[in-house]
matplotlib code that plots the C-alpha trace (Angstrom):
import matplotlib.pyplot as plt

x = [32.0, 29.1, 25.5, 24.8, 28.1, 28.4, 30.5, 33.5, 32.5, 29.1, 29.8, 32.1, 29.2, 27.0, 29.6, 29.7, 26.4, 25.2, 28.3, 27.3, 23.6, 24.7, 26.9, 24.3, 21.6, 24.2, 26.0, 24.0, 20.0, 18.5, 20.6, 19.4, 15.8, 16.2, 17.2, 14.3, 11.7, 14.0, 13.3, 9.6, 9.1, 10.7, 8.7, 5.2, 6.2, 6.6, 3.6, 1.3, 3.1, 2.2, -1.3, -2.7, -0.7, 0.7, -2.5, -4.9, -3.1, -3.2, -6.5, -8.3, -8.9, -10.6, -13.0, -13.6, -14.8, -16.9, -18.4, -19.5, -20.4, -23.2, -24.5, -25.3, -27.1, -29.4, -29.6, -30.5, -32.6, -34.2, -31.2, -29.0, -31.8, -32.3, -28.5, -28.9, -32.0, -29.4, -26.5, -29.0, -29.7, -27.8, -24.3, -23.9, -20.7, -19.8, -17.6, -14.7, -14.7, -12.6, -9.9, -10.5, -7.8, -8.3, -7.5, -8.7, -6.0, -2.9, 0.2, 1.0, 4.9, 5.8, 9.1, 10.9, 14.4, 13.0, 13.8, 11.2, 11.8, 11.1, 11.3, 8.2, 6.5]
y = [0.3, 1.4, 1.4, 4.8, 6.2, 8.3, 7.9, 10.6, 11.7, 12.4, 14.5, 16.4, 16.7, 17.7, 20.3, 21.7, 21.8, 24.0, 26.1, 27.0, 27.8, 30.2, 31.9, 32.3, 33.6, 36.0, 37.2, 36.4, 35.6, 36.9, 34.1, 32.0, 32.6, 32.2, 28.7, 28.0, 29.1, 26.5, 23.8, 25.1, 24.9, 21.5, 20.0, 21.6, 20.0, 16.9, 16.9, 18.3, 15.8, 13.1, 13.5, 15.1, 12.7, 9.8, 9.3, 9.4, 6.8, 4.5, 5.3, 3.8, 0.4, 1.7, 4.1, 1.1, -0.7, 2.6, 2.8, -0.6, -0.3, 2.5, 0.5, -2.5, -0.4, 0.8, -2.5, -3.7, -0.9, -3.4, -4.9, -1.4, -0.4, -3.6, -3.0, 0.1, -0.8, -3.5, -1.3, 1.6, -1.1, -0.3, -2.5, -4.5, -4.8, -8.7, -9.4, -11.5, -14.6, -15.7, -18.6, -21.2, -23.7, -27.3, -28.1, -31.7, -32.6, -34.8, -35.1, -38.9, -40.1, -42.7, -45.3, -42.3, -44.3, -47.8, -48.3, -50.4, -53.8, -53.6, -57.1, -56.9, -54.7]
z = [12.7, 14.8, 13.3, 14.1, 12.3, 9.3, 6.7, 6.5, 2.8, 3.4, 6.7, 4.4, 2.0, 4.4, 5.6, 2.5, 1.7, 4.7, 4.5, 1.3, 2.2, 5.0, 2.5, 0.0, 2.1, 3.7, 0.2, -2.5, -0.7, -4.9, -6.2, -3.6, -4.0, -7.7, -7.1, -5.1, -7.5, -10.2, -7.6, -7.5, -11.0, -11.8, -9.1, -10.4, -14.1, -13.0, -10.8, -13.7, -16.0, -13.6, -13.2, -16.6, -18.6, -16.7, -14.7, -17.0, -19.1, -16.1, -15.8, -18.7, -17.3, -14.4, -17.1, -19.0, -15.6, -14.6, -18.0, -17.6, -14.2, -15.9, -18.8, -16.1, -14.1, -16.7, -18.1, -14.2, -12.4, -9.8, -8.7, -8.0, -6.0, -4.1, -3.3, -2.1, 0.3, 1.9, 2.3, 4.3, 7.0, 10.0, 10.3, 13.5, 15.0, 15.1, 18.3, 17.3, 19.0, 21.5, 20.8, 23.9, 24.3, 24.8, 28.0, 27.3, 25.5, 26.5, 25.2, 25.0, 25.5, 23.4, 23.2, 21.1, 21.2, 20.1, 16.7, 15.1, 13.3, 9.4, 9.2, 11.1, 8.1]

ax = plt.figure().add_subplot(projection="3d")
ax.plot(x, y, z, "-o")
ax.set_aspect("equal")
plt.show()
């Protein structure tokens, strides 16, 4: 089977599927539209589910961490604005260094097919 092939069923699917589009927008295009707006709908409840309910349960960790993130600064007023005098210094851009191989280096061949004597040991 070749990699770029479809599968028989899903051509027929496919088939169908725009068949029945053109015949809709050319017979019944009301009926059509209605469908759309269905679509529409069920993908704006989901997305309002998703982030006015789902979200915001998610969420609380990250407003526990903010909340404590406010009570340290007002607890530590010195050190958020020593922080913020160190982060308004200009950035320099570090050069990455380059990677220099070691051309001193020599590979040394040994007696590879000598086995050694463990009597020896």
């Amino acid at each position: 089977m070749r990699r770029g092939s479809i599968h028989p069923l899903v051509g027929i699917a496919l088939f169908f599927g725009a068949f029945g589009l053109v015949y809709t927008i050319f017979k019944q295009p009301i009926v059509l539209f209605r469908n759309v707006m269905f679509i529409v709908l069920v993908i704006a409840a989901i997305y309002v589910f998703y982030h006015f309910i789902y979200k915001r349960r998610i969420n609380k960790d990250h407003t526990a961490y903010l909340k404590a993130v406010r009570q340290s600064k007002k607890l530590h007023p010195q050190a958020v604005r020593k922080q913020k005098a160190k982060s308004a210094a200009p950035k320099m851009k570090r050069l990455p260094k380059k990677r220099t191989t070691t051309t001193h280096l020599t590979v040394i061949e040994g007696k590879k097919g000598k086995k050694k004597n463990r009597a020896s040991f």
